[in-house]
C-alpha positions, 0 to 999 in steps of 0.5 A: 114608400113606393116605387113605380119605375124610379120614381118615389112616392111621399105622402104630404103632411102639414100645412106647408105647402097649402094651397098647391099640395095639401095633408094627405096629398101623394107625390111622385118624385123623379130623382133625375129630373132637372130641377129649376127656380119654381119646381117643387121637391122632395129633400132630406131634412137637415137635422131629422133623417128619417124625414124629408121636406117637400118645398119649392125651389126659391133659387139655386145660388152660384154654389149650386146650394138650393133654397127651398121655401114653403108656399104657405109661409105662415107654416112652412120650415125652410130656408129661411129657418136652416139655410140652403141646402145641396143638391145631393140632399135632394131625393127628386123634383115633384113630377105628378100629386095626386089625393090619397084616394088614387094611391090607395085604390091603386095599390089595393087593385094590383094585380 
C-alpha cells in the first residue's frame, strides 16, 4: 500500500464498481475527508481483515451506520449481502483514481 501525505492508495480489483472504477484502477483515499450520500470509499471488509471493500455510499442512517453498494450490482457484494457498516470501519473517501500505468511510473521515477 502507499502513502502520499495521509492518503492511502488501494489497488481495484473486480468488477464491482464497473463502469466508474475498473480492475486494475488505483485510488487514493483520504481518512479525514467528510464523506456524504454518493462519495465513493474505501472500508474494511466485515468478515476478511486483510481486505477492504471500495463502494459507494447509498445512505448513511440515523445511527451513523453507512450503506455502501456496488455500482455494478450485478457483481457487487455489499450491503445488501452484510448489512450497514460504521464509520470507524472506513479507512477513507476516494479522493482522486487513476489507471495502473500512473502509479507505476510514479514510483519507479522517484527520486
Amino acid at each position: 500500500m502507499l502513502v502520499l501525505n495521509g492518503r492511502k492508495a488501494y489497488r481495484v480489483a473486480g468488477d464491482s464498481m464497473l463502469p466508474t472504477l475498473k480492475s486494475g484502477d488505483t485510488v487514493l483515499t483520504d481518512p479525514r475527508a467528510e464523506i456524504y450520500v454518493g462519495d465513493i470509499v474505501a472500508a474494511d471488509h466485515p468478515y476478511k481483515q486483510s481486505v477492504k471493500l471500495i463502494k459507494r455510499v447509498e445512505s448513511i442512517r440515523p445511527d451513523g451506520r453507512y450503506i455502501l453498494v456496488g455500482d455494478n450490482l450485478g457483481e457487487s457484494t455489499d450491503s445488501r449481502q452484510f448489512g450497514t457498516i460504521a464509520r470507524r470501519n472506513i479507512a477513507g473517501k476516494v479522493v482522486c483514481r487513476s489507471d495502473s500505468r500512473f502509479i507505476n511510473g510514479f514510483l519507479a521515477h522517484r527520486p
